[in-house]
C-alpha positions, 0 to 999 in steps of 0.5 A: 113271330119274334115272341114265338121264337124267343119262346121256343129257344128259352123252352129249349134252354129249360128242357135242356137244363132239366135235362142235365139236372135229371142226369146229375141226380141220377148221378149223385143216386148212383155214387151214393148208392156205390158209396153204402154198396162199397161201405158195407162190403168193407165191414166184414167180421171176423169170419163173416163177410157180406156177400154182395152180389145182389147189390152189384148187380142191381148197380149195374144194371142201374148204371147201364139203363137209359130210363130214369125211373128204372134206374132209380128203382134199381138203386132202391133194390141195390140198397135193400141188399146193401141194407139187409147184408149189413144187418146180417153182420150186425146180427152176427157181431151180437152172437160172437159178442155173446159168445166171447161173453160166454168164452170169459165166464166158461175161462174165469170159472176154470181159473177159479177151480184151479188156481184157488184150491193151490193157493189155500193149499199153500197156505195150509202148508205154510201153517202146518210148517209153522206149528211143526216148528214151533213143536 
């Protein structure tokens, strides 16, 4: 009898720790989870900005929900979303980066057509002041 009892108090104490393991995993998932969500929506550019709902809602619905499994397949949707809105911005950051590429060409090939002529016409001028001097 005193075998079986101290059986079922250790079963007891290891059910309980596994429990509160299973919860501090559940809640780490959740705070790293929280932490990409908050780092993405951070990371706006220029005039894009993530739209983030998705995730927060699927972080939500993980915080409120008892079942460790639904939980954790939440948190994997929460950061797909996260994922896929963060490179949405990178894609965007290649396109300006192209365009501001492009802006300074356009920009030097104006300054080029410009400024050059003026400076060989004040050149000339310079030379023909010179030889009418010298006449």
């Amino acid at each position: 009898m005193r075998y079986f009892l101290i059986a079922a108090v250790l079963m007891l104490l290891s059910v309980s720790f596994l429990s509160l393991n299973a919860n501090q995993n559940v809640s780490s998932a959740i705070n790293s989870t929280r932490s990409l969500i908050d780092r993405v929506n951070q990371s706006g550019y220029l005039i894009f900005y993530p739209n983030m709902t998705l995730a927060d809602k699927f972080l939500n619905e993980a915080e409120m929900s008892n079942n460790s499994t639904e939980t954790y397949i939440l948190l994997d949707n929460a950061t797909n979303a996260a994922k896929e809105q963060e490179i949405s911005i990178y894609k965007y950051r290649g396109i300006s980066f192209m365009i501001m590429i492009a802006l300074a060409v356009v920009s030097l090939i104006i300054l080029l057509v410009f400024v050059v002529p003026k400076q060989k016409n004040a050149k000339m001028n310079k030379f023909k002041k010179r030889q009418f001097k010298n006449k």
